[in-house]
C-alpha atoms as a printed R data frame, in Angstrom:
    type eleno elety resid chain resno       x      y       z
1   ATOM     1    CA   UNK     A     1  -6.371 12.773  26.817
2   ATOM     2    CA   UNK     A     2  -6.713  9.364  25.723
3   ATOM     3    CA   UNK     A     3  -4.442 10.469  22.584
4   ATOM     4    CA   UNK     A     4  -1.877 11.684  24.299
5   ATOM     5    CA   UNK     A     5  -1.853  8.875  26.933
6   ATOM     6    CA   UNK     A     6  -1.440  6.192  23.525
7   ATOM     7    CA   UNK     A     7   1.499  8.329  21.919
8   ATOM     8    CA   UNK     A     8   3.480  9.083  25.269
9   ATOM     9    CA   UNK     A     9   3.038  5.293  25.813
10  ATOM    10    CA   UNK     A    10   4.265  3.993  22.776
11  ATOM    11    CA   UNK     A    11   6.841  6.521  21.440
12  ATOM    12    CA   UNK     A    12  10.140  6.488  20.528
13  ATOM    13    CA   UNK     A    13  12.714  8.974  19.884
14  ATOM    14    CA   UNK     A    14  11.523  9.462  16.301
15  ATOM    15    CA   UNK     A    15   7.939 10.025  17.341
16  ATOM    16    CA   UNK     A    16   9.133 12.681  19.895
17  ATOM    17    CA   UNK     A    17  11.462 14.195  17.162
18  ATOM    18    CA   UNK     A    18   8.625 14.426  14.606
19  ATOM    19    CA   UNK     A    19   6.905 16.299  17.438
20  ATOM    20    CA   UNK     A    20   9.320 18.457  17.194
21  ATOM    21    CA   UNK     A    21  10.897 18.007  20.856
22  ATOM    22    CA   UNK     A    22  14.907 18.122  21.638
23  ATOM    23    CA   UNK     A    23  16.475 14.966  22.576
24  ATOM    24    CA   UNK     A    24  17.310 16.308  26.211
25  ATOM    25    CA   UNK     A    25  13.673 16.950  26.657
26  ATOM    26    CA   UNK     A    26  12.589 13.330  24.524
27  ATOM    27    CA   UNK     A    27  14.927 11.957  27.098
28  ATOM    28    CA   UNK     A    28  13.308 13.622  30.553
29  ATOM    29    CA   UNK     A    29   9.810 12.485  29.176
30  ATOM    30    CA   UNK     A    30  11.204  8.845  28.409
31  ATOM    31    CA   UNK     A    31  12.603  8.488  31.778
32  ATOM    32    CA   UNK     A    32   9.310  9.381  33.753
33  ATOM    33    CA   UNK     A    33   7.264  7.899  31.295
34  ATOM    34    CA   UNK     A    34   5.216  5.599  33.878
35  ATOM    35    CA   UNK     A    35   4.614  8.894  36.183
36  ATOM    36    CA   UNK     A    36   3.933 10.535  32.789
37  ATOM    37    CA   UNK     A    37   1.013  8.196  32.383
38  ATOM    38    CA   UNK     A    38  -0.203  7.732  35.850
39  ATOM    39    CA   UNK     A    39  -0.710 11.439  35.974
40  ATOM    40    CA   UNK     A    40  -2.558 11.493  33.285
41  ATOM    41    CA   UNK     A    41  -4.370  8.890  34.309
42  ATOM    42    CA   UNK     A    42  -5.679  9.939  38.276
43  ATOM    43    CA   UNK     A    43  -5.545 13.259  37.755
44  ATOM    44    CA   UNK     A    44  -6.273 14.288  33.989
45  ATOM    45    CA   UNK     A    45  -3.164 16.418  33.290
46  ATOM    46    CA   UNK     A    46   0.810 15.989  32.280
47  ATOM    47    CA   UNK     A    47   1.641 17.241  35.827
48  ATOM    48    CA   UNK     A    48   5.261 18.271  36.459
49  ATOM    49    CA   UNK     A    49   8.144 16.715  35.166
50  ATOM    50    CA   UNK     A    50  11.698 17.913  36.142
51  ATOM    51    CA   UNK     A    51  13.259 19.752  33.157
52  ATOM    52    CA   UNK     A    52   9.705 19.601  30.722
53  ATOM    53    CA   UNK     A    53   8.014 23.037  30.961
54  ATOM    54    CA   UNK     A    54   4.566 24.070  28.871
55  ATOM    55    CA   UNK     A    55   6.365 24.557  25.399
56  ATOM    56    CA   UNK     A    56   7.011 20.914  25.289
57  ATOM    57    CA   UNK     A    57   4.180 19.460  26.383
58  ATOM    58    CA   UNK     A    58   2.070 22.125  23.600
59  ATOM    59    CA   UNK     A    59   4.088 20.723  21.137
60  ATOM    60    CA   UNK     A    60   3.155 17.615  22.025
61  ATOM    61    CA   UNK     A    61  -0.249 17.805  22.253
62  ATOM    62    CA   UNK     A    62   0.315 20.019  18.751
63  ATOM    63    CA   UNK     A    63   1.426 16.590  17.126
64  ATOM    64    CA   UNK     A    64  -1.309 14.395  18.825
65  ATOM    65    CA   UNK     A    65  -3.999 16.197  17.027
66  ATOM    66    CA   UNK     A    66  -2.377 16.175  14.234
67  ATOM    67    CA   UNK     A    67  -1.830 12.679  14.440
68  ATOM    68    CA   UNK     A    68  -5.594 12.449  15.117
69  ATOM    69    CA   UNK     A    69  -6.961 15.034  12.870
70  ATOM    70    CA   UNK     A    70  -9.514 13.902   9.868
71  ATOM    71    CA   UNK     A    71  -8.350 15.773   7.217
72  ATOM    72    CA   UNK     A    72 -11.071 16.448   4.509
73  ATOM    73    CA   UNK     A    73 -11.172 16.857   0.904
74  ATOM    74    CA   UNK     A    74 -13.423 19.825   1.024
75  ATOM    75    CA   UNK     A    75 -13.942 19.467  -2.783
76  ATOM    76    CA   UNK     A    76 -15.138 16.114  -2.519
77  ATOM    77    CA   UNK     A    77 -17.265 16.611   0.178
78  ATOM    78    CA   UNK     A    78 -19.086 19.776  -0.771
79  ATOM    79    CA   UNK     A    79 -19.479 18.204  -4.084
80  ATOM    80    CA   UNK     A    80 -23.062 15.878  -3.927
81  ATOM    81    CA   UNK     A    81 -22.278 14.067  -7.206
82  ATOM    82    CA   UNK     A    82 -18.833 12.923  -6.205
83  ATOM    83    CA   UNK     A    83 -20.238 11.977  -2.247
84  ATOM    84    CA   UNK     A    84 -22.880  9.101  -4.265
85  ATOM    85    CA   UNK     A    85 -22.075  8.054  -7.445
86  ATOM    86    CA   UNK     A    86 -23.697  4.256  -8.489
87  ATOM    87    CA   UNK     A    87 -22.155  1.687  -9.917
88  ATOM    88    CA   UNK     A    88 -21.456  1.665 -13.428
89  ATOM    89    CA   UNK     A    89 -22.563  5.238 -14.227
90  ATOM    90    CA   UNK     A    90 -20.202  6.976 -15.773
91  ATOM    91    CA   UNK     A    91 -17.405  9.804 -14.752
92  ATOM    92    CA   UNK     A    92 -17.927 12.901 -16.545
93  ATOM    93    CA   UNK     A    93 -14.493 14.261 -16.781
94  ATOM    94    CA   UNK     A    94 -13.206 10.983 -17.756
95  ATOM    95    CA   UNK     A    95 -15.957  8.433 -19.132
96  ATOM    96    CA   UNK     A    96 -14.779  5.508 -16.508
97  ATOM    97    CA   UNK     A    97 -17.265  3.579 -15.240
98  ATOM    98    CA   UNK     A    98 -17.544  3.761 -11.040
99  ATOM    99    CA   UNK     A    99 -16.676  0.085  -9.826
100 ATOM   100    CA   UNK     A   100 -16.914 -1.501  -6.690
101 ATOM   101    CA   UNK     A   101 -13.995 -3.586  -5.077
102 ATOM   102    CA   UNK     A   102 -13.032 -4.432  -1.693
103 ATOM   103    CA   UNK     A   103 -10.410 -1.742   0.433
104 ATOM   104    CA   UNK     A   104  -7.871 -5.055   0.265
105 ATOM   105    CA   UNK     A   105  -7.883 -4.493  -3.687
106 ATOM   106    CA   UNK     A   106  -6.664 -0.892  -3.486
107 ATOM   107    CA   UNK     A   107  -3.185 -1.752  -3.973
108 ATOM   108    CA   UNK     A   108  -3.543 -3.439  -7.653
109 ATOM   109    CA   UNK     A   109  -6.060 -1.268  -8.216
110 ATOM   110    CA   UNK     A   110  -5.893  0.296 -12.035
111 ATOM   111    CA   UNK     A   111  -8.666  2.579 -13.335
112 ATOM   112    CA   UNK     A   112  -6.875  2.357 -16.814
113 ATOM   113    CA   UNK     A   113  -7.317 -1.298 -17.084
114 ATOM   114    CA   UNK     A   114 -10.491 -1.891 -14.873
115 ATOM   115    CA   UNK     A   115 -12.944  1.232 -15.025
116 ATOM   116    CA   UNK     A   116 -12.674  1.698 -18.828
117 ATOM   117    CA   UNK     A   117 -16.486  1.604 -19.348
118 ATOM   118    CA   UNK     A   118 -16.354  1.498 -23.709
119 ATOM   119    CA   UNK     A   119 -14.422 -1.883 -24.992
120 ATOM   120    CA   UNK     A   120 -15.947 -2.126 -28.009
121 ATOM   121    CA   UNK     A   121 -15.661  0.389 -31.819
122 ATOM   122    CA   UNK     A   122 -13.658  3.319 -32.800
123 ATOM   123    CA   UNK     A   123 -14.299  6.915 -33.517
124 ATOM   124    CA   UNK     A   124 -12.692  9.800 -35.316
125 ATOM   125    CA   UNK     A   125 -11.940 12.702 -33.634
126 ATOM   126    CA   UNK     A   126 -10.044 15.475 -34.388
127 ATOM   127    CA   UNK     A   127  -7.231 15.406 -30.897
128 ATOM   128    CA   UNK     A   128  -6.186 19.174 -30.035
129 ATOM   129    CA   UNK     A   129  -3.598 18.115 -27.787
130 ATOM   130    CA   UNK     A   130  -2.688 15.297 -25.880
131 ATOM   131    CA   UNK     A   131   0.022 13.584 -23.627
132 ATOM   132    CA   UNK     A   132   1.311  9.925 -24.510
133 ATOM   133    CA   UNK     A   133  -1.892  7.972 -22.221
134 ATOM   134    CA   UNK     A   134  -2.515  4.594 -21.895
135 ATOM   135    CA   UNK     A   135  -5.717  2.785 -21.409
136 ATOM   136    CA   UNK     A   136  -5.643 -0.772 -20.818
137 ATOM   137    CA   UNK     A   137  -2.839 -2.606 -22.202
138 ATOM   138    CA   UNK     A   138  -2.882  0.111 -25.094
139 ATOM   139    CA   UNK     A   139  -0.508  3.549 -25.440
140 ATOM   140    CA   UNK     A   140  -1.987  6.122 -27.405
141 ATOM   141    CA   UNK     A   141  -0.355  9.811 -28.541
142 ATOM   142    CA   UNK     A   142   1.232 12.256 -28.119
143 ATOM   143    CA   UNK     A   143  -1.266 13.938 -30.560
144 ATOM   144    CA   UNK     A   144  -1.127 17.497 -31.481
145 ATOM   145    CA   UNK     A   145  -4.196 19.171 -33.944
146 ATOM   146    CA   UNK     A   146  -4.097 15.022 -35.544
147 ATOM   147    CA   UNK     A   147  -7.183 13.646 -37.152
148 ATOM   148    CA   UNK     A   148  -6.727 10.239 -35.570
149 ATOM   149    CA   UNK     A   149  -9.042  7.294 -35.124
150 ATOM   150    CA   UNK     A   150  -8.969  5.644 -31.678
151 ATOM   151    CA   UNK     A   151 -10.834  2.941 -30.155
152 ATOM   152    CA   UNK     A   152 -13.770  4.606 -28.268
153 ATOM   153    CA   UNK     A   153 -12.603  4.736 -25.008
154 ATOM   154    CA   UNK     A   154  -9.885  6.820 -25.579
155 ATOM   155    CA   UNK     A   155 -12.058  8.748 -27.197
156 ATOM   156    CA   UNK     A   156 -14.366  9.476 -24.956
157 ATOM   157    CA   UNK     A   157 -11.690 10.001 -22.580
158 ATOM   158    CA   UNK     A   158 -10.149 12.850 -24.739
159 ATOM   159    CA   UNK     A   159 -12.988 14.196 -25.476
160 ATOM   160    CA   UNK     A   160 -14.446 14.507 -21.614
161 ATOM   161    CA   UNK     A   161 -10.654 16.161 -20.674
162 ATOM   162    CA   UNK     A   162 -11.841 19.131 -23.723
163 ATOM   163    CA   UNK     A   163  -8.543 17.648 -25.654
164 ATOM   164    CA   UNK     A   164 -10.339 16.413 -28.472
165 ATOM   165    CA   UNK     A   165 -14.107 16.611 -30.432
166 ATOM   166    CA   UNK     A   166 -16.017 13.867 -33.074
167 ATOM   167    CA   UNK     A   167 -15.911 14.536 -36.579
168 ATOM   168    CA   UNK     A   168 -18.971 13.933 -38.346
């Protein structure tokens, strides 16, 4: 109930809207708001508001758990390897190094430019087919069935996406 007491509280007409509620009924619930809330607060239910009937205080409730609802990358989390992974090992469907950096970072964040785990040499490989890519302040491609010799990075990246192989 607490969820519902927090978004009857605090919304406005867009909030009410996104719950998918008409503005006569947005405005009933704004105008008993405070008996809205003390209802909910002695006795533990919406109680009875003049011109609100069930079907708008479901769809209300409706949006609160949504609003509230974890959603979960099932992938992810049935997946062990992606759940732990330490630092500086390596990705194997891209070779990037795993990197820590604070949640405030996230923003500038650039696994191009930061995570690129081999700076140094070059290798031939034989590219299949690949986009234009970049990888730190370098573009590579579009390559189509090119022998081409790129700086190791890119291709190990190539090469973990099945888009190119090494020739020996």
């Amino acid at each position: 109930m607490i969820g519902i007491q927090d978004f009857i509280a605090n919304a406005g007409e867009k909030n009410f809207l996104d719950a998918g509620l008409e503005k006569r009924f947005i405005g009933a619930v704004t105008r008993n708001r405070g008996a809205i809330l003390k209802n909910l607060q002695s006795a533990g239910s919406l109680g009875f508001v003049k011109g609100v009937g069930p079907q708008t205080w479901a769809k209300i409730v409706k949006h609160v758990v949504k609003l509230k609802a974890a959603n979960i990358d099932t992938v992810v989390t049935t997946d062990i390897h992606r759940l732990i992974r330490l630092s500086d090992t390596l990705n194997g469907k891209t070779g990037f190094k795993k990197i820590e950096f604070p949640v405030s970072a996230i923003d500038g964040f650039d696994p191009f430019n930061m995570a690129v785990a081999f700076k140094e040499g070059f290798v031939d490989v034989k590219v299949y087919d690949a986009p234009k890519f970049r990888l730190g302040e370098e573009t590579f491609g579009p390559y189509k069935n090119q022998r081409v010799e790129l700086p190791t990075a890119a291709a190990v990246l190539l090469i973990c996406r099945n888009r190119a192989e090494v020739i020996t």
